[in-house]
PAZAPA-4460 file (N, C-alpha, C; in steps of 0.05 Angstrom, whole numbers, plus 32768, in hexadecimal, padded with zeros to 4 digits):
% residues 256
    n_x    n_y    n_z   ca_x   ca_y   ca_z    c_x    c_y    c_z   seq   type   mol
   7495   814E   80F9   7494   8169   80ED   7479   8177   80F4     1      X     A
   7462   8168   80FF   7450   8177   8108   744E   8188   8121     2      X     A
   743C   81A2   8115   7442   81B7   812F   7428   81B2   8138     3      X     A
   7423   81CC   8146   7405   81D4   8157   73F1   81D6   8142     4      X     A
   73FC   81E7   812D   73E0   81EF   811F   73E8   81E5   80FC     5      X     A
   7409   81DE   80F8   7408   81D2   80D7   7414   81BA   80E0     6      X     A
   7401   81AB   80D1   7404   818C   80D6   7410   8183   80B0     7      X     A
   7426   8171   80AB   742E   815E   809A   7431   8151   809B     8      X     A
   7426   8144   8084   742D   8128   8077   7441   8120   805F     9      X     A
   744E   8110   8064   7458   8109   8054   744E   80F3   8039    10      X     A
   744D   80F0   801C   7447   80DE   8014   745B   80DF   7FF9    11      X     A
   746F   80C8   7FFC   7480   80C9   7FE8   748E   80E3   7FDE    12      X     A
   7491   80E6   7FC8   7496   8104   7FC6   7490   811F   7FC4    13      X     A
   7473   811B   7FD5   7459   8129   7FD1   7453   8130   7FF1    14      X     A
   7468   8147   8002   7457   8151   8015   7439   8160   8020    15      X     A
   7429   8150   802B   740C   8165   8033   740C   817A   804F    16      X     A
   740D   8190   8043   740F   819B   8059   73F5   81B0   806B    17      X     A
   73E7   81A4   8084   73CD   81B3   8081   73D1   81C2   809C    18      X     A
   73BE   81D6   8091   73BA   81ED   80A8   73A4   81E6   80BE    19      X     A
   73A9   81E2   80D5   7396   81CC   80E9   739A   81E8   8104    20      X     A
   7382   81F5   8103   7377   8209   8114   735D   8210   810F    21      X     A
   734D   8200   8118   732F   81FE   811A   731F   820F   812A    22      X     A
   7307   8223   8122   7300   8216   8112   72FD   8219   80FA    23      X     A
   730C   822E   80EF   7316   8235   80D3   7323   823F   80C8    24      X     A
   733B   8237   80DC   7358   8234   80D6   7367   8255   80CB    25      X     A
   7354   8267   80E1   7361   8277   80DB   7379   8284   80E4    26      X     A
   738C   8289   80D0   73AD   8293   80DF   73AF   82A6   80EC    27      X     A
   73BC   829C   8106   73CD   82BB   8116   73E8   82B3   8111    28      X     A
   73F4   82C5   8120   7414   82C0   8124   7426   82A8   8124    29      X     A
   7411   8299   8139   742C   827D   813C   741F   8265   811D    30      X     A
   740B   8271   811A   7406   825B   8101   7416   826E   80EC    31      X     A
   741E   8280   80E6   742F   8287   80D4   744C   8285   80D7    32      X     A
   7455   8283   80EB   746F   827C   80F6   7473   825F   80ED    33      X     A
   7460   824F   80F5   745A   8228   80FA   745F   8224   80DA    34      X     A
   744A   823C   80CE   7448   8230   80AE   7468   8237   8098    35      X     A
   7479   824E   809E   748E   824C   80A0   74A9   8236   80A3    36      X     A
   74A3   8231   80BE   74B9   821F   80C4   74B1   8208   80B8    37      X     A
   749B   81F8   80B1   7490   81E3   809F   7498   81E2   808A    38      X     A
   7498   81FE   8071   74A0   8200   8057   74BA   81F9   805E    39      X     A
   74CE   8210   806D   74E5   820E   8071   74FA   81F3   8077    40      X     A
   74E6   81E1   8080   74F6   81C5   808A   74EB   81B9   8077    41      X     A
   74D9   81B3   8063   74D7   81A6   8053   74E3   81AD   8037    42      X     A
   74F0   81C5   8035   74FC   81CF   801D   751B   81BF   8028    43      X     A
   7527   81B5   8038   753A   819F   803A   7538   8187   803E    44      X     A
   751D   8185   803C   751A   8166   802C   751A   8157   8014    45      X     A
   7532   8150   800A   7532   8149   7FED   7521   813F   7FEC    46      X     A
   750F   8129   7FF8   74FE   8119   7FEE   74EB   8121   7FEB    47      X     A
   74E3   8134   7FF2   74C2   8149   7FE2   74CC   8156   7FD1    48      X     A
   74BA   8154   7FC0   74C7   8161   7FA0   74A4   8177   7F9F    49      X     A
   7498   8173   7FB0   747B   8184   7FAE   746D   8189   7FC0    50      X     A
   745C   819F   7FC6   7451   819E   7FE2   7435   81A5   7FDE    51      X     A
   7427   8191   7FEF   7406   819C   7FDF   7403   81A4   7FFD    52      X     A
   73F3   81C3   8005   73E5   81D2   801C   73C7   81D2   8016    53      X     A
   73BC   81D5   802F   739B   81CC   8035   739A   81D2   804A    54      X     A
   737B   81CE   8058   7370   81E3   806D   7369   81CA   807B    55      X     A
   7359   81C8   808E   7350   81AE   80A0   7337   81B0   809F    56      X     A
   7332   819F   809F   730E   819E   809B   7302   81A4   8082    57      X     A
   72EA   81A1   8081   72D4   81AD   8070   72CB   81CC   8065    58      X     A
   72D7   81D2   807C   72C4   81F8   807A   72DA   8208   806F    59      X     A
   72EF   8206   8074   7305   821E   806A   731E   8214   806E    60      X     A
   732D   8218   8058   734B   821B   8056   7354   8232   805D    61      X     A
   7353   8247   8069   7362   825B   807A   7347   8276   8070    62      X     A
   733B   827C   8087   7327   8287   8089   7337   82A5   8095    63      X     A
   7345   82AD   8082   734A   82CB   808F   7363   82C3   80A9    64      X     A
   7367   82DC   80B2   7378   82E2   80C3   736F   82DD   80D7    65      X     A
   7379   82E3   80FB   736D   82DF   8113   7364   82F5   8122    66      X     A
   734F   8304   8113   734D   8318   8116   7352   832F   8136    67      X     A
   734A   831A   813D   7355   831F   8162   7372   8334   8163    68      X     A
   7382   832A   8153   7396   8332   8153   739C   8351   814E    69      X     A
   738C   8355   813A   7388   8373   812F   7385   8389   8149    70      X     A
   737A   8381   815F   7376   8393   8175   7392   8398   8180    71      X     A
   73A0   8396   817C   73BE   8397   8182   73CE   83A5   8179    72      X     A
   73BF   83AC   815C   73D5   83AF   8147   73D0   83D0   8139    73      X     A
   73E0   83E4   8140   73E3   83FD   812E   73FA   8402   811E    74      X     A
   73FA   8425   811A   740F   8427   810A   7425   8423   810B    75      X     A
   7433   841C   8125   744B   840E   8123   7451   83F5   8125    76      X     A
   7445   83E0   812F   743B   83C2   812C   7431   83B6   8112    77      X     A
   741B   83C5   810D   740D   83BA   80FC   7420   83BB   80DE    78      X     A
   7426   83C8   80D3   743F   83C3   80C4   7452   83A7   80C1    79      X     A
   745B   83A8   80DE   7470   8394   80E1   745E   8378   80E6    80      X     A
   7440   8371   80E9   742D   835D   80E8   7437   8357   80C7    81      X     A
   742D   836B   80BA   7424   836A   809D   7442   8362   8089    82      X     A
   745F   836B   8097   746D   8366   808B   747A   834A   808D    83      X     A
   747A   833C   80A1   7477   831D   80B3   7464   830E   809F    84      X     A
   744E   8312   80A0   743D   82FD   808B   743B   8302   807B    85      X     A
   7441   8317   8065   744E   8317   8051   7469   8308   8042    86      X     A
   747F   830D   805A   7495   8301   805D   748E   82E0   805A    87      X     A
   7481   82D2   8065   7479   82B3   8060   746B   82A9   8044    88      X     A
   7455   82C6   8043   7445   82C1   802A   745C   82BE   8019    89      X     A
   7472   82D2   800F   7485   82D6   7FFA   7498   82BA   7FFD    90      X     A
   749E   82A9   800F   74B6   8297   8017   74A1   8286   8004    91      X     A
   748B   8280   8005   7478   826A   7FFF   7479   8266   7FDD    92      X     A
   7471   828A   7FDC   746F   828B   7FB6   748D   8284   7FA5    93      X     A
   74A4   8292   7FB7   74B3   828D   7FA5   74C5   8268   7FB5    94      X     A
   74B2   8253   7FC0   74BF   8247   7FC4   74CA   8234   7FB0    95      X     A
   74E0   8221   7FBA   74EF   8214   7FA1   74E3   8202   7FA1    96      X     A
   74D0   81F0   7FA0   74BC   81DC   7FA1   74A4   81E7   7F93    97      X     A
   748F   81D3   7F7A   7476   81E9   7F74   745F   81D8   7F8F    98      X     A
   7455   81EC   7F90   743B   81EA   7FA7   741E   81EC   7FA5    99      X     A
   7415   81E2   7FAE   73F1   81D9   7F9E   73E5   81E2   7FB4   100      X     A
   73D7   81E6   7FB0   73C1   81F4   7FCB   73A4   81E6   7FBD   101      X     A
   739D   81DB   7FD6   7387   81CC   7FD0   7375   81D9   7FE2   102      X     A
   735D   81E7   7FD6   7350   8202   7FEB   7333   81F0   7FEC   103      X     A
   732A   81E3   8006   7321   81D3   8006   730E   81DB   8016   104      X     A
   72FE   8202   801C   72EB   8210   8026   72EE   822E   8025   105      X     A
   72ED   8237   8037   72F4   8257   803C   7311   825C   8031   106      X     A
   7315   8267   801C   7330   827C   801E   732D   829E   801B   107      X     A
   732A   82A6   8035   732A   82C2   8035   7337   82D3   8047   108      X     A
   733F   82E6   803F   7354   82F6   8049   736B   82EE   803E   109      X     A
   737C   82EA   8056   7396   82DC   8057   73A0   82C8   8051   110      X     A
   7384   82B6   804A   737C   829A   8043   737F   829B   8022   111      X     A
   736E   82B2   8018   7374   82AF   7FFE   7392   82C0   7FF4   112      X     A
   739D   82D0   8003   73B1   82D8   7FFF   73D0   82BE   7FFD   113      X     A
   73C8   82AB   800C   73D4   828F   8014   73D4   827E   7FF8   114      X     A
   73BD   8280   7FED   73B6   826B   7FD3   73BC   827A   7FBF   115      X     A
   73C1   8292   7FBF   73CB   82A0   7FA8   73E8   82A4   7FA0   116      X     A
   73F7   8299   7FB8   7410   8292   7FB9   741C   8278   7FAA   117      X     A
   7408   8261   7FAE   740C   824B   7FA4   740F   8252   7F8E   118      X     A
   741A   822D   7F7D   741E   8238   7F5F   7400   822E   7F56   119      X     A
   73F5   821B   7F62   73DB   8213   7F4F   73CA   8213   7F6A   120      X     A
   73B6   821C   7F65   739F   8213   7F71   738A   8203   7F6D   121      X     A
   7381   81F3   7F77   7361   81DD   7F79   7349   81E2   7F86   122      X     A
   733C   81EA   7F84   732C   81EF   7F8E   7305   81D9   7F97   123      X     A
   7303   81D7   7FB2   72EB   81C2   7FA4   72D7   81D6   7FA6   124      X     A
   72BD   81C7   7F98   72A8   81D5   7F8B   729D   81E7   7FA0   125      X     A
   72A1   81EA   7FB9   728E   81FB   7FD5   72AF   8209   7FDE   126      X     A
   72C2   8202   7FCC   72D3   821C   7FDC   72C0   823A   7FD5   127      X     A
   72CA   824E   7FE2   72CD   826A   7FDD   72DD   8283   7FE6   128      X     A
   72DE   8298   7FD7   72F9   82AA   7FDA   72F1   82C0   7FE2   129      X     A
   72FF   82D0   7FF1   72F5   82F3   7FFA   7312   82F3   8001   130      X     A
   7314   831D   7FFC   7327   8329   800C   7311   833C   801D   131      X     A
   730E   8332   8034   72FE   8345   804A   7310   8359   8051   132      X     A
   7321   8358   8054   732E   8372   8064   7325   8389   806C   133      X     A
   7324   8393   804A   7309   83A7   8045   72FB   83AC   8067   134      X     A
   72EA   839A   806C   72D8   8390   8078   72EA   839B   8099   135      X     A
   72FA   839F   80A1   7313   839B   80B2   731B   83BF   80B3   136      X     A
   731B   83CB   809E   7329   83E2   809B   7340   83E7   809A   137      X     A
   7351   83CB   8081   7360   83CA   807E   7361   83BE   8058   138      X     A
   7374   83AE   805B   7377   8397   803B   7383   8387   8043   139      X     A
   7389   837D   8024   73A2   8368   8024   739E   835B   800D   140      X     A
   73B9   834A   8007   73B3   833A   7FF1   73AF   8351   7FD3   141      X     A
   73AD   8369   7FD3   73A9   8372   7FBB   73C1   8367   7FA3   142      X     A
   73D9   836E   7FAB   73E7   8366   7F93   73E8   834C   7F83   143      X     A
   73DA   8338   7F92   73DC   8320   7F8D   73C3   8313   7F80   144      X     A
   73AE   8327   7F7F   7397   831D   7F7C   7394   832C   7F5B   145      X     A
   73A2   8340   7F5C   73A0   834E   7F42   73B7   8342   7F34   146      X     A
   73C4   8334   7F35   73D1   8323   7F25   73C4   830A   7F1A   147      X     A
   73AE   8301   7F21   73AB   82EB   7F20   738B   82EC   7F14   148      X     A
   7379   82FA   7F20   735B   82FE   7F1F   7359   8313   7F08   149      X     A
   733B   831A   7EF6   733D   832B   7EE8   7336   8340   7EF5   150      X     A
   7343   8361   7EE9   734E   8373   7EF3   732E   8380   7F07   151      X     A
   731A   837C   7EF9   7304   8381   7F06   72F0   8371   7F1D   152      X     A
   72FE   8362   7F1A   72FE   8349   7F31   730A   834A   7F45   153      X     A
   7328   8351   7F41   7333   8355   7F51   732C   8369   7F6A   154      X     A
   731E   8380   7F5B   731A   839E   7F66   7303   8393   7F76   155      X     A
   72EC   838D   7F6C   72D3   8380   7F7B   72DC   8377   7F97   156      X     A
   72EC   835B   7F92   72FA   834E   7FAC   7306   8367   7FBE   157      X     A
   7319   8376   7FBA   7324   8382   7FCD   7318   839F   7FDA   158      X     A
   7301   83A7   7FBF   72F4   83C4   7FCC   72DB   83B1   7FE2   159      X     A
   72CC   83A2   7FDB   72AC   8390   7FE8   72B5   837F   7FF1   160      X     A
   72CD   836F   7FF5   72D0   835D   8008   72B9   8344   8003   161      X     A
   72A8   8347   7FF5   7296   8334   7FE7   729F   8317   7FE7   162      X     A
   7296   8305   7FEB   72A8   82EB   7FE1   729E   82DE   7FC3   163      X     A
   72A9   82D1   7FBD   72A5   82C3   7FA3   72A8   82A0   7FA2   164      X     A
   729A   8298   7F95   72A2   827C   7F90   72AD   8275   7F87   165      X     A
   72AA   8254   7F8D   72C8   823A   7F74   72C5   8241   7F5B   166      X     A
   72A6   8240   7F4E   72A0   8247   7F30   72B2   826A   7F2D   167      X     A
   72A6   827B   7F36   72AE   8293   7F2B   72CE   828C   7F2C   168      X     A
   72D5   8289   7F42   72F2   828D   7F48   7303   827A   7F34   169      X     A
   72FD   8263   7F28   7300   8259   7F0C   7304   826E   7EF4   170      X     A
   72EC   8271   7EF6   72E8   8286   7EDD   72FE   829A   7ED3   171      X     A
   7308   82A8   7EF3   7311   82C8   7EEC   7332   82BD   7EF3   172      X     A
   7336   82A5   7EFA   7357   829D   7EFD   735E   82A0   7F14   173      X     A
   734A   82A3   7F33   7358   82A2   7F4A   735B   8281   7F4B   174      X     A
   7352   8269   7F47   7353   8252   7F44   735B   823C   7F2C   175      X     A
   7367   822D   7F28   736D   8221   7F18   735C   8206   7F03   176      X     A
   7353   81FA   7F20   733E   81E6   7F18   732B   81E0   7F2E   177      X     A
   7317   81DC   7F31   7301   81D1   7F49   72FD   81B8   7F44   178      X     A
   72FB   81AC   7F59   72EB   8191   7F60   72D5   818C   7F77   179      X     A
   72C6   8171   7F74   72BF   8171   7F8A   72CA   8169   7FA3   180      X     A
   72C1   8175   7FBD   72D9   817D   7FD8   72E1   815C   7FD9   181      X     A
   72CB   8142   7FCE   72DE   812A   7FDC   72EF   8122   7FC8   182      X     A
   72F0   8131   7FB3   7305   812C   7FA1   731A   8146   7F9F   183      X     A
   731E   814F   7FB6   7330   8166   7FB3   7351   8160   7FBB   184      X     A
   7359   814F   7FCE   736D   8142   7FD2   7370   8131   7FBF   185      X     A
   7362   8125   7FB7   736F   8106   7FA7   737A   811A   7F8C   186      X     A
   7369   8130   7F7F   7374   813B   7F6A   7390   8149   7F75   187      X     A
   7389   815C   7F85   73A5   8164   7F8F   73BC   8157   7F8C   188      X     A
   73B8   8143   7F9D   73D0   8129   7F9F   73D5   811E   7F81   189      X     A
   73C7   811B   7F7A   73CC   810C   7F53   73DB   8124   7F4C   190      X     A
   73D3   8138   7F41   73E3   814E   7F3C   73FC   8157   7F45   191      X     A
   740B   814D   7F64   741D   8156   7F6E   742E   813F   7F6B   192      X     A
   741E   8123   7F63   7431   8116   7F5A   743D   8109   7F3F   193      X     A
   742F   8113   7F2C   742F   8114   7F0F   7447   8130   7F12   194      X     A
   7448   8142   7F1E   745D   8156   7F1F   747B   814B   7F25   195      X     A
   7476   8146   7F3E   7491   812E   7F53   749B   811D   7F36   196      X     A
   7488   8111   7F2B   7496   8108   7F14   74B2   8111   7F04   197      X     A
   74B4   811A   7EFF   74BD   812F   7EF6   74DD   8135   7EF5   198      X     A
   74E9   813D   7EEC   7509   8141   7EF7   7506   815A   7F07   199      X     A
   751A   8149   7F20   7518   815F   7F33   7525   8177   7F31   200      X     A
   753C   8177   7F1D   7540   8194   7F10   7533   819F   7F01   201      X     A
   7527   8197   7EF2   7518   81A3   7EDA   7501   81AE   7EEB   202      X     A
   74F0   819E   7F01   74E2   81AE   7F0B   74EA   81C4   7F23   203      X     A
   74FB   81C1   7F2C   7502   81E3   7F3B   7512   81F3   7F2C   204      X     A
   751C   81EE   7F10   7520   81FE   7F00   7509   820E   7EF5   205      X     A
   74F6   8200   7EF1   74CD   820D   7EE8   74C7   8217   7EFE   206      X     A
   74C9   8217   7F15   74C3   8228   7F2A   74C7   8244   7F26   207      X     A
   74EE   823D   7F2D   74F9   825A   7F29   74EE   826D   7F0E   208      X     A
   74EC   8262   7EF9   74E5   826D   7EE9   74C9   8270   7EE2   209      X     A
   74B2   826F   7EEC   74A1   8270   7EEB   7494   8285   7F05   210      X     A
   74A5   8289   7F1D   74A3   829A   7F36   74B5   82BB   7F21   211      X     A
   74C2   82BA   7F11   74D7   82BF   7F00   74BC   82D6   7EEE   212      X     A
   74AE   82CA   7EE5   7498   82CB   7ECF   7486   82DE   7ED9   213      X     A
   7488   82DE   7EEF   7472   82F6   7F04   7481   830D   7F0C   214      X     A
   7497   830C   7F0A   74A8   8322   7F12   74B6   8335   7EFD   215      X     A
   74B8   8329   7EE5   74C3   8336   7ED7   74BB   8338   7EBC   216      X     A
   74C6   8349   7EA1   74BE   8354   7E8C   74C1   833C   7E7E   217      X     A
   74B8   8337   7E67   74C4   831B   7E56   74DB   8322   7E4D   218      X     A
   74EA   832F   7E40   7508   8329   7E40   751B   832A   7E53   219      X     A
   7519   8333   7E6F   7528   8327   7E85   7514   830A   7E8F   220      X     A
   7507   8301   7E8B   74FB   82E5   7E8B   7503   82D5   7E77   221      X     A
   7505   82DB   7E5F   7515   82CA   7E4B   7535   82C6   7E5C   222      X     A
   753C   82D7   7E56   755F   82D2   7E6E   755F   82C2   7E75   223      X     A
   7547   82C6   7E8C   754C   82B9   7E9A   7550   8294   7E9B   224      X     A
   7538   8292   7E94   7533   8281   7E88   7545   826C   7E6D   225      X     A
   7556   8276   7E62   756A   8272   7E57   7583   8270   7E5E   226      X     A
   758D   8279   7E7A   7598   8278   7E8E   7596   8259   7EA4   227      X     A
   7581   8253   7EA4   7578   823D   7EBC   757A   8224   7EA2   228      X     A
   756A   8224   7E90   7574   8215   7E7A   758C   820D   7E70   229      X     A
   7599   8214   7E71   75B3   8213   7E6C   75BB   81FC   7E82   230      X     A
   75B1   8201   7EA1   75B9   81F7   7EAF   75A9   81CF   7EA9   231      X     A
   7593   81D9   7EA1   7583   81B8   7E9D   759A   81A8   7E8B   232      X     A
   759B   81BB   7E6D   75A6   81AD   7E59   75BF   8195   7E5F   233      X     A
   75CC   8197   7E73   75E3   818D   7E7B   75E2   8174   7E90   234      X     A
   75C2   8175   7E9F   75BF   8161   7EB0   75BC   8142   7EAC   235      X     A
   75BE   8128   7EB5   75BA   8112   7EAF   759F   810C   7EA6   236      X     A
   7588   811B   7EB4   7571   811C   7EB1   7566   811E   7E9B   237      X     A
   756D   8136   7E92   7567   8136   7E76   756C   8122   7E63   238      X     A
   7587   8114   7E5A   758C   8102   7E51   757C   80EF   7E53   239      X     A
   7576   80E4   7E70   7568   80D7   7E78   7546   80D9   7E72   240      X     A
   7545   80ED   7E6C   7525   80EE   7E64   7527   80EB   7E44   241      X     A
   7539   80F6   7E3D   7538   80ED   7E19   7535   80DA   7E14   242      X     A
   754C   80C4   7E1E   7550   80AF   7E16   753B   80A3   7E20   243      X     A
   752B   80A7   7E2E   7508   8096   7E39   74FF   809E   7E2B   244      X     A
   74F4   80B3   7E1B   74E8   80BA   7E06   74ED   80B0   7DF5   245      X     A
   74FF   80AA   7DE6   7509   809E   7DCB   7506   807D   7DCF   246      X     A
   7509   806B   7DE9   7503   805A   7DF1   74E6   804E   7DF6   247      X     A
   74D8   8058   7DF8   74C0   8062   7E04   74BB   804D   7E16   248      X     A
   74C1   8064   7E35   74C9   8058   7E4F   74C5   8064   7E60   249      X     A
   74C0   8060   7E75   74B9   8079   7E89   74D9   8086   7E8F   250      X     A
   74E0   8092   7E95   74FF   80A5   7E9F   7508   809B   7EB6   251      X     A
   751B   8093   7EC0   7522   8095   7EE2   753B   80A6   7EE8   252      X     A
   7525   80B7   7EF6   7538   80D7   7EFA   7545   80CC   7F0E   253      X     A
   755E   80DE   7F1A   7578   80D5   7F2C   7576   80F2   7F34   254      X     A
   756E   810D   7F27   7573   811F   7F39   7585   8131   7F32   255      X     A
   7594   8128   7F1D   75AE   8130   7F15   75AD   8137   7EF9   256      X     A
***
């Protein structure tokens, strides 16, 4: 399954999938295409129930876009650039698998636009975040950053292109948790497999409804949500997790 520039691993039910374009892995076209067909062939792998993404190396997990590229690109191109990696960014957020992004240096630009997709992020203690674009005479990433960062934070990032750190970026909710960088995989991986645990319905049922949670009002989220439920209540799984509970036993999910 490895391409030119996204390389995976497999480990149990815990795919790693890293972005390997040195020297700081920043995306053009065919690494957005590569990173694509990766999600895409691993979303028919029953046997990953999780996918943890990362950058190569030390210095940056996706350092912006390839800017080269930009010389290419106007008002009738440049659109259809922007609607293409968008198009991947969106396949990612609402994928049926939850996804960890382990930002293990630079995430800026498109990079942080990438980790903002994920459902959780990690961050180690020397990552840091920018939307340069600004910087470009352009953007990006706004809607996603104001979802997530506080509202004045957000604005900072996308008017100054400024970058920010692991600590701040903790603070204001672009990040979830920091570590240090040689402990940034091993947490990742613990985390993605404490998830995998899990019934495999019940967790792409929390997906959907949780990708669900960002899109909509809370009473079409209740629905919803009451809706997909319905569907758990009936599975073997569940049973199967009660009766381990009441046993006190670990569960052995079947899937069903």
């Amino acid at each position: 399954m490895n391409k030119e520039y996204i390389f995976t691993q497999a480990d149990g039910d815990v795919a790693l999938v890293t972005i390997h374009r040195p020297p700081l892995n920043a995306l053009h076209s065919e690494a957005y295409a590569e990173l694509y067909e990766t999600f895409y062939e691993l979303s028919k792998d029953e046997r990953v129930k999780v996918v943890v993404l990362t950058g190569h190396g030390d210095k940056a997990f996706v350092a912006g876009a390839d800017v080269k590229e930009f010389l290419m690109l106007d008002g009738n191109t440049g659109p259809l650039y922007t609607r293409r990696n968008n198009s991947v960014r969106e396949y990612i957020r609402r994928y049926g698998k939850p996804v960890i992004c382990a930002v293990n240096g630079f995430a800026y630009g498109g990079g942080l636009a990438l980790a903002l997709v994920c459902d959780i992020r990690i961050a180690a203690e020397q990552a840091s975040f920018s939307l340069g674009e600004i910087n470009m005479g352009i953007l990006g990433a706004t809607q996603y950053v104001a979802r997530f960062a506080h509202y004045g934070t957000a604005c900072r990032l996308v008017y100054t292109g400024d970058p920010i750190g692991a600590a701040e970026a903790l603070r204001v909710g672009i990040v979830d948790e920091t570590v240090p960088r040689d402990k940034l995989l091993e947490r990742s991986m613990e985390l993605a497999n404490k998830i995998a645990s899990k019934s495999p319905p019940a967790i792409w049922a929390a997906k959907r409804c949780m990708v669900k949670a960002q899109e909509a009002g809370l009473e079409e989220g209740l629905r919803f949500e009451e809706s997909v439920l319905a569907e758990l209540w009936g599975t073997d799984d569940k049973n199967e997790a009660v009766k381990a509970f009441l046993e006190k036993r670990k569960p052995r999910f079947t899937g069903r």
